[in-house]
Structure formats: C-alpha cells, structure tokens
C-alpha positions in Angstrom: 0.0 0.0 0.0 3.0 2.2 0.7 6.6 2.4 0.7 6.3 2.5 4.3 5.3 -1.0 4.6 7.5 -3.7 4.2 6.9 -7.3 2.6 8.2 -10.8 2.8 7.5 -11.8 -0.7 9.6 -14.9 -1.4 7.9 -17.0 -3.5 9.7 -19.4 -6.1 8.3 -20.0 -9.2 8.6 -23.5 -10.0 9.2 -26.4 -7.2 9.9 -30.0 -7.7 7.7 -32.2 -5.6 8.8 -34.3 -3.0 9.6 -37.7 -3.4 8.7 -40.5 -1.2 12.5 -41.3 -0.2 12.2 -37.3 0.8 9.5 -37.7 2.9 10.5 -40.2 4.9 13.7 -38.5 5.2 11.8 -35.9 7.3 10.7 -37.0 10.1 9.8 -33.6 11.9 6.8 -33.8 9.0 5.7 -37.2 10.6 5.7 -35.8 13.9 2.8 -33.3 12.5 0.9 -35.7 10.8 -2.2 -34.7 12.8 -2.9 -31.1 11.9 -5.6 -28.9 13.6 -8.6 -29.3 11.9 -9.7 -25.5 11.5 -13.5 -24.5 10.1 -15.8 -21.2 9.8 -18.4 -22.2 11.8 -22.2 -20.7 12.1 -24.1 -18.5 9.7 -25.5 -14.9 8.5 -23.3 -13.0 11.7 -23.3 -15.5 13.6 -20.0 -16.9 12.5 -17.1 -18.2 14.6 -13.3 -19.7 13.9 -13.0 -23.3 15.4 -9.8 -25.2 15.8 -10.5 -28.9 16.7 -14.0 -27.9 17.4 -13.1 -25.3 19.8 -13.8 -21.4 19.1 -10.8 -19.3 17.8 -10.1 -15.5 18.0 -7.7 -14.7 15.8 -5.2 -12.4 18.1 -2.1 -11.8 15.7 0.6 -10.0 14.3 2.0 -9.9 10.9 5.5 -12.1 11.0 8.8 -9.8 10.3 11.9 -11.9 11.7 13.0 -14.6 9.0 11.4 -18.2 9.5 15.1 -20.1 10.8 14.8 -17.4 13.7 11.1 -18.5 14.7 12.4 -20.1 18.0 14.1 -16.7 19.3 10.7 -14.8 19.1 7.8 -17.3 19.2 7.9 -17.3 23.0 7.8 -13.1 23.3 5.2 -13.9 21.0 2.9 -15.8 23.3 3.3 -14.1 26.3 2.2 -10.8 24.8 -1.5 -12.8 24.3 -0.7 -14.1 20.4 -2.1 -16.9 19.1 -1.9 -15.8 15.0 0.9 -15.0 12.7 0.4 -14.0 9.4 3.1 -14.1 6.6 2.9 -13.3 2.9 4.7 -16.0 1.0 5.2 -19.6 1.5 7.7 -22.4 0.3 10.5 -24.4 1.6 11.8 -22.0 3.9 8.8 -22.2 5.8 8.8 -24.8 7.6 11.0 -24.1 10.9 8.7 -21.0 11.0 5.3 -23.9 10.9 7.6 -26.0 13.2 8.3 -23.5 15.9 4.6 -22.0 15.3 3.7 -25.7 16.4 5.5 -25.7 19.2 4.9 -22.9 20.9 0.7 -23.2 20.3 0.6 -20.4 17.5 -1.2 -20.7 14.3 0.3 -19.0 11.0 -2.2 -17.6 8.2 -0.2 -18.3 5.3 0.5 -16.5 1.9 0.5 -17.3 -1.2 1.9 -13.8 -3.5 0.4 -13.2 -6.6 1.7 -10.1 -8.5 1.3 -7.3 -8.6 0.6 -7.5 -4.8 1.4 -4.7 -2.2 -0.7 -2.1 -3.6 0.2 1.0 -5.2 3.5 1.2 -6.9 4.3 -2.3 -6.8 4.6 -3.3 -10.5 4.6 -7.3 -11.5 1.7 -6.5 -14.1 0.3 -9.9 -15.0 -2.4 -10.3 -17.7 -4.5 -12.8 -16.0 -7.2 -12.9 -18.9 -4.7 -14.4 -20.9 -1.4 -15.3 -19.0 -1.8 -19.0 -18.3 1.5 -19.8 -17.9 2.1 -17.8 -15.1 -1.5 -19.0 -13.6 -0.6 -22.5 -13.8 2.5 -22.0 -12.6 1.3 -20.4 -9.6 -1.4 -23.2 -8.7 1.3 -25.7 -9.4 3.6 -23.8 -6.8 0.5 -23.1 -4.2 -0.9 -26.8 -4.3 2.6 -28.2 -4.0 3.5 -26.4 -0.2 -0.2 -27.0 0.7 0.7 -30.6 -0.1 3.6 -30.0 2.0 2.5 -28.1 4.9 -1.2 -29.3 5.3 -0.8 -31.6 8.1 1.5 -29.7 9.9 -0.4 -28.3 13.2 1.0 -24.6 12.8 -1.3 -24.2 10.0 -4.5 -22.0 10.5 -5.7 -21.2 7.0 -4.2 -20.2 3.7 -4.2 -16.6 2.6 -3.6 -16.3 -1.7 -2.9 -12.8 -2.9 -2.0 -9.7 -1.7 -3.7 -6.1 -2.3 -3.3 -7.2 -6.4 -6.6 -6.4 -6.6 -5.7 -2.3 -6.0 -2.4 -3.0 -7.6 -3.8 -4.1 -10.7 -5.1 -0.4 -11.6 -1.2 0.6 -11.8 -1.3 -2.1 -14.9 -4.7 -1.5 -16.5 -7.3 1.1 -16.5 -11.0 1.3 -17.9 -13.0 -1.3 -18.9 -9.4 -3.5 -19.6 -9.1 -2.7 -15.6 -12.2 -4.0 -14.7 -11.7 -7.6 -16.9 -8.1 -8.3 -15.0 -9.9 -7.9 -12.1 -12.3 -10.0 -12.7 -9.9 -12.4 -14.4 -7.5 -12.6 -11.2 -10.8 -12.6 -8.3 -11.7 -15.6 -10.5 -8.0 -17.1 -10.9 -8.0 -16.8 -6.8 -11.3 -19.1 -6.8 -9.4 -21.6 -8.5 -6.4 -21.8 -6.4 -9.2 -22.0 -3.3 -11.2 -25.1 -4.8 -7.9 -26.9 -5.9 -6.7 -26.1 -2.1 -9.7 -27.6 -1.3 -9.3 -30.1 -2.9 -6.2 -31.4 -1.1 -6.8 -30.2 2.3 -10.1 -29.7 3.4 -9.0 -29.0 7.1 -8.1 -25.2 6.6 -10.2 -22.3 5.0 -9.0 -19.9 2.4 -9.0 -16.5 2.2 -7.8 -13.8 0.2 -5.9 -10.4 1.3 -6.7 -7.1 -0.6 -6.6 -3.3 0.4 -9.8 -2.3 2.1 -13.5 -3.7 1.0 -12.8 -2.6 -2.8 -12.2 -6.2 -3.4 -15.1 -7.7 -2.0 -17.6 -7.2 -4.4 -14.8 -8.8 -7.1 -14.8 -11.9 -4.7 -18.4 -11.6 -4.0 -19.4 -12.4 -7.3 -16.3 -14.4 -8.8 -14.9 -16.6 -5.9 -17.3 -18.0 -4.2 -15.3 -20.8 -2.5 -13.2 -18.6 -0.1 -14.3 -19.6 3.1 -13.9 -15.8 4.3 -12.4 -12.2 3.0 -9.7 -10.4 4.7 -9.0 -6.8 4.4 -6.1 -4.5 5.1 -6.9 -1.3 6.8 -5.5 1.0 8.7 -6.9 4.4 9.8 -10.5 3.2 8.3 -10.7 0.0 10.1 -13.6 1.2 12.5 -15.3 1.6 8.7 -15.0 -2.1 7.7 -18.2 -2.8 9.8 -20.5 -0.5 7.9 -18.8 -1.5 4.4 -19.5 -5.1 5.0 -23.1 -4.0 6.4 -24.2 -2.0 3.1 -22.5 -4.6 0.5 -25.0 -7.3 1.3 -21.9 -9.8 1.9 -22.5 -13.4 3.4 -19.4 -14.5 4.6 -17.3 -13.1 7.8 -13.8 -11.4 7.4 -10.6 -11.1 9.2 -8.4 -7.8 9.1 -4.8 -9.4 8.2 -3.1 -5.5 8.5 -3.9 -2.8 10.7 -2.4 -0.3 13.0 -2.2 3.6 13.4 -2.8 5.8 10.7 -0.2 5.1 7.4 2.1 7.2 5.3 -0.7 7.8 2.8 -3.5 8.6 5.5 -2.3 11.5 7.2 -2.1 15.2 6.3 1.5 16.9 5.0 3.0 18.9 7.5 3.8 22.4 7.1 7.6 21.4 4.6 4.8 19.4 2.6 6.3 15.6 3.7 3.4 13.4 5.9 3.3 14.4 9.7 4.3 11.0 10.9 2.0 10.5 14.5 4.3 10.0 17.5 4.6 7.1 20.0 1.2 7.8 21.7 -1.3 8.1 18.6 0.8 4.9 17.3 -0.2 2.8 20.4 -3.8 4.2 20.7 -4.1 3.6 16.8 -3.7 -0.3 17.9 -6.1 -0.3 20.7 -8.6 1.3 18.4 -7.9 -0.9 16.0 -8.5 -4.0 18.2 -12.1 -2.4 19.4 -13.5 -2.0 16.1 -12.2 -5.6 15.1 -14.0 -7.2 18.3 -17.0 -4.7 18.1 -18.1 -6.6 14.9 -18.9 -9.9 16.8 -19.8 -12.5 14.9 -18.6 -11.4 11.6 -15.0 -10.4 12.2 -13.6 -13.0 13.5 -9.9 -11.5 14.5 -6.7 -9.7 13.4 -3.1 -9.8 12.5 -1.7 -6.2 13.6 1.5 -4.8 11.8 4.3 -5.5 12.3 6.2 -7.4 14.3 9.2 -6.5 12.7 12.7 -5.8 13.7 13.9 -3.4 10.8 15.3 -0.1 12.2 14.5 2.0 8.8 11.7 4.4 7.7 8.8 2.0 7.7 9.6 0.3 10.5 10.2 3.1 12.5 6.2 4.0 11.6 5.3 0.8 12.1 7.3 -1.9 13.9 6.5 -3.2 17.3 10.4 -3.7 18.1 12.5 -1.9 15.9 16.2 -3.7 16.2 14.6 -5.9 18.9 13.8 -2.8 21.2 10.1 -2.5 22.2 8.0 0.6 21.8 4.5 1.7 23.5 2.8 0.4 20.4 4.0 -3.4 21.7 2.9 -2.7 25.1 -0.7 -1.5 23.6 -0.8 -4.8 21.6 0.3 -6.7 24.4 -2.4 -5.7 26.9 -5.1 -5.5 24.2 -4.4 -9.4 23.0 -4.7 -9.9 27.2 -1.3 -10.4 28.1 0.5 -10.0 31.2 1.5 -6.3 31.8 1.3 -5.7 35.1 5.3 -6.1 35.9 6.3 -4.5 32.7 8.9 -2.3 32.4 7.8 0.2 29.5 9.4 2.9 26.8 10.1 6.5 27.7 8.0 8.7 26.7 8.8 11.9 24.3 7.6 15.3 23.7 7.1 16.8 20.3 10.8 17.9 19.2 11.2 21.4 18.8 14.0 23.3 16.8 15.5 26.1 17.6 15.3 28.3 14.9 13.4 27.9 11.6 12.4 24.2 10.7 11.4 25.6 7.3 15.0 27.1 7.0 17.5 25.1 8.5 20.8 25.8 7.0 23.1 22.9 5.3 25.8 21.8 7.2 25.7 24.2 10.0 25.0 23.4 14.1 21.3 22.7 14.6 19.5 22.2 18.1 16.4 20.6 19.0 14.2 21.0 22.1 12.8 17.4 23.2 12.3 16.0 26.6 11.8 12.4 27.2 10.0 10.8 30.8 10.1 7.7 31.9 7.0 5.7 33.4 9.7 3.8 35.2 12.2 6.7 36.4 15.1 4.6 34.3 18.2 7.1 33.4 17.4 8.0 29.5 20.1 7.6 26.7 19.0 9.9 23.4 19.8 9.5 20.2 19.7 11.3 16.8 19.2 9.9 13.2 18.6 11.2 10.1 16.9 10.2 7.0 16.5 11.2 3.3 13.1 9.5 2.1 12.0 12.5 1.1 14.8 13.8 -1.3 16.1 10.2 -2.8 13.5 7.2 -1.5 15.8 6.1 0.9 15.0 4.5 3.8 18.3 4.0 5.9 18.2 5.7 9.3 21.6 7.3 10.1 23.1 8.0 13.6 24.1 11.4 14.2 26.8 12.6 16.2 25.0 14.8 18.7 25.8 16.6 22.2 23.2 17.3 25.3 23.1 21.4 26.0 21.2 20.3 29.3 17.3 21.3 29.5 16.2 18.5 27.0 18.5 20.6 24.1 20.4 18.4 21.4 22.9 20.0 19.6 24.1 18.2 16.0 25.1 19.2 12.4 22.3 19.6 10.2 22.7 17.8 6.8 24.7 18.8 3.9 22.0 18.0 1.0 19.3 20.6 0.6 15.8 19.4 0.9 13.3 17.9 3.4 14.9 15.4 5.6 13.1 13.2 8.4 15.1 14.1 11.8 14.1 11.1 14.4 15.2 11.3 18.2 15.7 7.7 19.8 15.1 7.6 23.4 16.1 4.9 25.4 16.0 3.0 29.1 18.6 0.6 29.4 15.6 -2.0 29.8 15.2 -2.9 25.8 12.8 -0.4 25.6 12.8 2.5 22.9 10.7 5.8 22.5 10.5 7.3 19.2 10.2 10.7 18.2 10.2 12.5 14.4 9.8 15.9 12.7 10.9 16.9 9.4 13.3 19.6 8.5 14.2 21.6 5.4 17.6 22.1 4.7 18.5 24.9 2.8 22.1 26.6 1.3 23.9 28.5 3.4 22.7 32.1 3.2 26.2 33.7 1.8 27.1 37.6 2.8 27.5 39.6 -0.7 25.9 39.7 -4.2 25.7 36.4 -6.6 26.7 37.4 -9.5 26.0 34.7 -11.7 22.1 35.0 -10.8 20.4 35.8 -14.1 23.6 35.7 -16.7 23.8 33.4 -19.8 25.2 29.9 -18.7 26.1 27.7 -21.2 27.2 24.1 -21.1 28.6 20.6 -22.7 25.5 18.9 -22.6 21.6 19.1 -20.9 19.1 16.4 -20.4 16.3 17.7 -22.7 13.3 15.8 -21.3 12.0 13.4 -18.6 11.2 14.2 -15.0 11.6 17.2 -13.9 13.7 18.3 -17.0 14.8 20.0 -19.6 17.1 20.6 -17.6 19.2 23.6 -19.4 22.5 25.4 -18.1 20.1 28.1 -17.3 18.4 26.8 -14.6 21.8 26.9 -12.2 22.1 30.3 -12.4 17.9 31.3 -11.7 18.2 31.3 -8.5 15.5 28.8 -7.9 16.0 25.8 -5.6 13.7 23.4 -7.6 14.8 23.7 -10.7 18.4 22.6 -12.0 21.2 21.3 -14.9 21.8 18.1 -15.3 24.5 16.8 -17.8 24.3 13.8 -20.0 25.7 10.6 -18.0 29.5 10.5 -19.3 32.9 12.2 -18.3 33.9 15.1 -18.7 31.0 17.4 -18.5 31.5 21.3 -17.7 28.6 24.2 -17.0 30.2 28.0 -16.6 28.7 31.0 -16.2 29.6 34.5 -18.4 29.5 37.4 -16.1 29.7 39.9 -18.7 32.7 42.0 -17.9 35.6 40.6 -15.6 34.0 40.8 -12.4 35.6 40.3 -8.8 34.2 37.2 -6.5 34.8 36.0 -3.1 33.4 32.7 -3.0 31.4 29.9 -5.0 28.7 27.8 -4.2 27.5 24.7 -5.6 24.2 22.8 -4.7 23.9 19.4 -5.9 21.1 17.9 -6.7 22.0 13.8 -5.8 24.0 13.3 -9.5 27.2 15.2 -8.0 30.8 15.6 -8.8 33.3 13.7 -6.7 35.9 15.4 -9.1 36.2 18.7 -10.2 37.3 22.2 -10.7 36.7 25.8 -10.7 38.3 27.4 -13.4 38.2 31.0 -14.6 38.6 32.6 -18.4 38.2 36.1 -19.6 37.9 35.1 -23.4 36.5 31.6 -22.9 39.2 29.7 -24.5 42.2 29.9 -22.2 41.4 28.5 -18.2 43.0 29.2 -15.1 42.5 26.6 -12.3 41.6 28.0 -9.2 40.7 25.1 -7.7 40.8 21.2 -7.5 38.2 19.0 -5.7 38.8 15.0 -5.8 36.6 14.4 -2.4 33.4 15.5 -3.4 30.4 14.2 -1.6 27.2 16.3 -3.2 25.3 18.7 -0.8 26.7 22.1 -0.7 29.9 22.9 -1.5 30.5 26.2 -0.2 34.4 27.7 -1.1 36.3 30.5 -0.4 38.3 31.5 -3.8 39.3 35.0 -4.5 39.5 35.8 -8.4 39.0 38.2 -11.3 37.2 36.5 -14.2 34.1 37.2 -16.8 33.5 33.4 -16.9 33.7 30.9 -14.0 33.4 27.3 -14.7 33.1 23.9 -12.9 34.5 21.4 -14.8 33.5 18.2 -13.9 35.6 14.9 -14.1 34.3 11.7 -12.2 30.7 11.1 -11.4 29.9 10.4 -7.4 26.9 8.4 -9.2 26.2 6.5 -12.1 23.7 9.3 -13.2 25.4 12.3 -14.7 26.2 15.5 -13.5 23.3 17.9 -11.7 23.5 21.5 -10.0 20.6 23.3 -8.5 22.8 25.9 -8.2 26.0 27.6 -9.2 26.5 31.0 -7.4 29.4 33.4 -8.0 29.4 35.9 -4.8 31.4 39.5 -5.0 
C-alpha cells in the first residue's frame, strides 16, 4: 500500500515435488501428521473460527523476523496474548517457522503472492485474462506447499494474494481494468477449490486493500471460506462496508495499526506528519475495538508488524524496531490480554522542537532541537539522533548522528549537507530494551552567503543538458535562476562542464555549488576572460554532493566547474551555481 510497509515476498516459481524417499527422510513432517482441523463455523453473523472444534479468536501479528529465527521470538510472541501469525509468502523455507509455530501453540495464516501484490506502486503487471503460464505455474507452486504443509499443526488457513486487486489499476485502466480484475478474483477461486481439494481442514482466504475487493470476490470466488482486508486508519469503517455490501461470509483484518504514510495530512515542509509514540499505540487499541465490536462477523486480526527493521517503515510501524520494544507493543500486548502488570515500558517523548526555523535550517551548519523524554519507570534515559533522506532520494536508511546534550532537554548536532526535506528522528532509550521514538521533518536549505551572486540571471552555457523526462529540460540556465527546484543536469559521461559568463571581468569571493543527488566527486573551478584559455583556481577529488560552499578569490568574466568523475552512475546535476562578489 505504501513504501512504508514492508513485505516478505519470497515466492519461487517453479518447485519440484517431494519424493517418497524425501519424505521419509523428514521425520519432523511425521511428527505433525495430525494437523488442527480448523473451520468457519455458524451463519448470517453469527459466524465463529474453530480449531478442533473449539472457538478461535484470531489475536495476531504480521510475522517480520525470517522463518530459521522462529524459535528466538515465538515465546515473546505468546506471552504478549498471540495466538496468530500471518506471513505473505510460503515455500521451503517455511517450515522451521510452521515447526516452531507448532510448538509454541501459534497458528500462522499463510501467503500465497500473486503479482502485482502490495498495492500501489508495486509493479509485476500480469495479464490474468490471458497469461496462463504464469497461472498455472502459480497453482502448481500453491498446491505443492499445501501438499507439503497441510498436516503440519501450525497451519490455521491459507491466505492467496496480496492487495493485487488495487495493484492491478497501476497495470490496466477502464473497462481492460475492470476484466483483470475479474480475471485474477476468478483465478484466486481456482487456487481456493484446488486447495480444497487437497486439504479440506483449513479455509482460504484472500488479502486485498480495504472492502474494494469484496464485491470482485463476491461475485467471482465464491469458494473462499472468508475475506480479509487490510486497513489502517479506516478499520472502524469495515463494519459498515461489509453492512451496506449485502456480503454473506465473515472477514478477518490481516493488517492494521495507526494511521499510514498515505493517510495523514503533510506537514507544514509538505512531507506526511508521521503520529508520535502515543497516537501509534492508541491507533492499535482502536484498532482492536473495532475488530472485536463486529462480533460474529469479524472473526480477528493480524496487527502490523512485528518487525525488527530499524529503517523508515519500520520506524512507523514496527512493534520492536532492532529488537527494542516501543508503547505500540505494550498497547498490543495488553489489548491481545497479556500480562503487563510487571512490565517495564518505553520513555515517553515530547514533540521535538528546533531552535530556529524548521522551514529554513541551513546545510551543514549546528542545529539544536528541544525534546524531553520521561520515563514511566524513572530509568536514566540515553538519546539519540538519526537522520533520513526518504523524502529527497526514497531512501529508507536511518543514520546516527553525532549529537551533544546542552542540558534542558536541548540536542545540539550538524544539520545535513544535501538541501531538501529530511526526516530528523530522536531515539530515546532506558537501558531496559525499551525504545521511545520521536520524528519531525526539516528543510535544509544553502547556506545564506554575505555579498551579491553574481551569476544570478547571466547566460550559462554548457557541454550537454538532459532535454526531457522528469523534472527536465534541464538547461545550463536553470543553475544560475536562483531557484532551488529547478536545476542542470548533464548527460551521464565524463567530462561534463557548466560555466557561467559574467559579462565583464568581475571580482568574487566565493562559490557555491548545490547538488542535486547526481554530484561531482571530481572537479574544478576554473576561470577565463575570453573563454578559451582557463585558469584553475581550484581542485576537488573528495566531493560528496550537498553544498559545496568555497572561499576562492578571483578576477574573471566566466567561472566554470569542470566536472571529471561522477559520485553516481547518473550524470552530473546542479541546483545551483553562485558566484558571490
């Protein structure tokens, strides 16, 4: 649904079938020969889960960790009140993850991925009108692992698809839309009867992005046992959805949590106002009520995410981002029932402030925030400051900042070099594996420099321009326009050169360069007053992008940069080239 969520989608497409010398060769298979026998149970909202004929809440979480790690986390798993795992691909790396689900009395919903699953953005276009190749080779993959895994007790039910339902509308559009979509709703029926087919002991379902879906699978796969849905800040609105749609089957919600990436408003530099700790654990709890307030028709939920990555999405949404634990665990913890009262839980933080403009914040120069953490527990409080760039390049690596305490909840650190909107997170923690998390976004801007550019607005010429695509053309001209959104950008080869005519020799001080993220890790400034013969006044072999900001006292009508070796396999690109006198 968004680049904030991330997916296990392992999946092979072709596997062998076992032999019968393989399958006597695996004896941990034999020992789960008796597998729950797990069925939807009553009619028209009145409908329960039952395992071995006894009722059966779904009270889950959507599996991070990889499978061969199952054993470290399946116990925190149980004694925060989980019961449910849900995952989104299944095949031979599975099974320690069924094993240990087994063992520890969990159950695992699990996926089948179909493309293009994950929602928006996700590409994998299949033409499932016509593709059969890719069909059968998918119900040939499915069939075999539920031929594997059917009698294996950690089973609950089988989930086939993903959101592809959405997705397919990045593919198709119209009435060509519309056919795929009932193509793949019908393609899903036919993975659910052949499932059937082999193991009648577990339902099927199938995952999409809200209740869009549900008329699709309403009227083309009438063999799925139930629907699940992934919502986040609309769950409470599933109930009233399935109410007006006339549907006659119950539902579990297989993702939901606080409000996403794509649900809340921008903040005031235009990025999404991320919610902090608090709103993230009460989005849970909510969550959880609206699930359990549909009784008889919703018959549980997988929460996201128990996930360990310590990156942009998981900061949003993990439960125990690099194993620490956050309020949103705690929430889930005591909403699933478990034991809390002898907790030990996460400091809590206060908005972060900055001091100064957050619209403004200059590259590269000292930067203080104003954020003050307390602790439920009165534990000492160890802070940290990160950084990320999602916002400029689609990164979503976190990076530790060196930082120094001013006293009064003030953090001093150096504001990045690259212009743009950054994400700025504060990381508090209690010595107790617990971790608060706080976030704001920034924008950095260039350095404001003393004295006159006076390149703005002269004739700028270069050895090449990118004439379309994006955000281009992309012309010599806009370096020296003195906007920050607009830019140069060479062709993707070495050498490439931009320079600036100033019209008469002219005196300067300084030059600065912006990069956009296609910068120069080689280069120099040179200076002409006929435009043939150069004068190097300076050589750069360390360049990083950002700002370059350098002191260089000359005489000159033109001033080039003269770029040698790319820091990037794209070409060269300046936002900016100013000349100050």
């Amino acid at each position: 649904m968004s680049r904030s969520r991330t997916r296990r989608m392992t999946a092979p497409l072709t596997a062998g079938l076992l032999t019968v010398g393989a399958l006597t060769a695996l004896p941990a298979a034999q020992a789960h020969a008796a597998g729950s026998v797990v069925k939807v149970t009553g009619g028209q909202g009145a409908w329960q889960l039952t395992v071995d004929g006894k009722p059966y809440q779904v009270k889950g979480l959507t599996w991070g960790p990889s499978a061969a790690d199952a054993g470290s986390y399946l116990p925190d798993l149980r004694s925060m009140g989980v019961n449910t795992i849900r995952t989104w691909g299944t095949d031979a790396s599975s099974k320690p993850l069924f094993d240990s689900a087994a063992a520890h009395g969990i159950k695992v919903v699990a996926g089948f991925w179909l493309q293009p699953g994950g929602g928006p953005g996700s590409g994998g276009c299949v033409d499932y009108v016509t593709d059969t190749t890719y069909k059968n080779n998918m119900l040939n993959e499915f069939t075999n692992w539920v031929q594997t895994y059917k009698d294996n007790a950690g089973v609950l039910m089988w989930d086939v698809g993903n959101e592809s339902v959405l997705g397919l509308q990045n593919c198709y559009g119209g009435d060509q839309l519309e056919r795929q979509r009932d193509a793949y709703t019908s393609f899903v029926n036919e993975v659910a009867r052949r499932i059937h087919g082999i193991d009648p002991n577990h339902p099927v379902t199938s995952t999409d992005a809200w209740v869009g879906a549900w008329p699709y699978f309403k009227r083309n796969a009438p063999d799925l046992d139930l629907y699940a849905v992934n919502s986040y800040n609309g769950v409470c609105d599933v109930r009233s959805a399935w109410e007006q749609g006339g549907y006659d089957k119950p539902y579990i919600v297989t993702e939901s949590g606080p409000a996403g990436e794509w649900e809340v408003p921008n903040d005031a530099n235009g990025v999404p106002a991320e919610p902090n700790d608090q709103a993230k654990a009460a989005g849970y709890t909510k969550a959880w009520n609206c699930v359990t307030g549909h009784s008889g028709v919703a018959l549980g939920a997988t929460l996201f995410h128990y996930g360990t990555e310590y990156d942009f999405g998981g900061i949003w949404f993990n439960l125990l981002p690099a194993g620490q634990k956050r309020l949103s665990y705690y929430a889930v913890k005591k909403a699933y029932g478990g034991d809390t009262s002898h907790d030990n839980t996460p400091p809590v933080l206060s908005e972060i402030g900055v001091v100064g403009n957050p619209g403004a914040v200059e590259a590269g120069r000292d930067l203080t925030l104003d954020v003050r953490a307390t602790d439920p527990d009165g534990d000492p409080v160890t802070y940290e400051v990160l950084d990320n760039s999602m916002y400029l390049d689609g990164s979503g690596q976190l990076n530790s900042l060196r930082s120094t305490s001013e006293g009064a909840g003030r953090l001093k650190f150096t504001a990045p070099d690259r212009p743009g909107v950054w994400k700025i997170y504060v990381k508090a923690t209690d010595g107790h594996g617990n971790v608060g998390v706080q976030s704001r976004s920034i924008r950095v801007v260039p350095p404001v420099i003393d004295g006159t550019n006076v390149a703005r607005g002269r004739t700028a010429t270069a050895s090449s321009f990118q004439p379309s695509g994006g955000d281009c053309p992309c012309t010599a001209a806009n370096a020296v326009d003195g906007r920050p959104d607009t830019r140069w950008a060479s062709d993707w080869s070495d050498p490439q050169w931009i320079q600036v005519d100033l019209g008469t020799p002219t005196s300067f001080r300084h030059v600065q360069l912006v990069w956009e993220t296609a910068y120069a890790k080689a280069y120099t400034i040179q200076t002409s007053n006929d435009g043939q013969n150069w004068q190097t006044l300076r050589r750069i072999t360390d360049g990083n992008g950002g700002v370059d900001d350098l002191d260089l006292n000359g005489t000159a009508r033109y001033v080039r940069v003269n770029c040698t070796q790319r820091g990037t396999g794209w070409g060269y690109s300046l936002y900016e080239l100013g000349v100050y006198a």
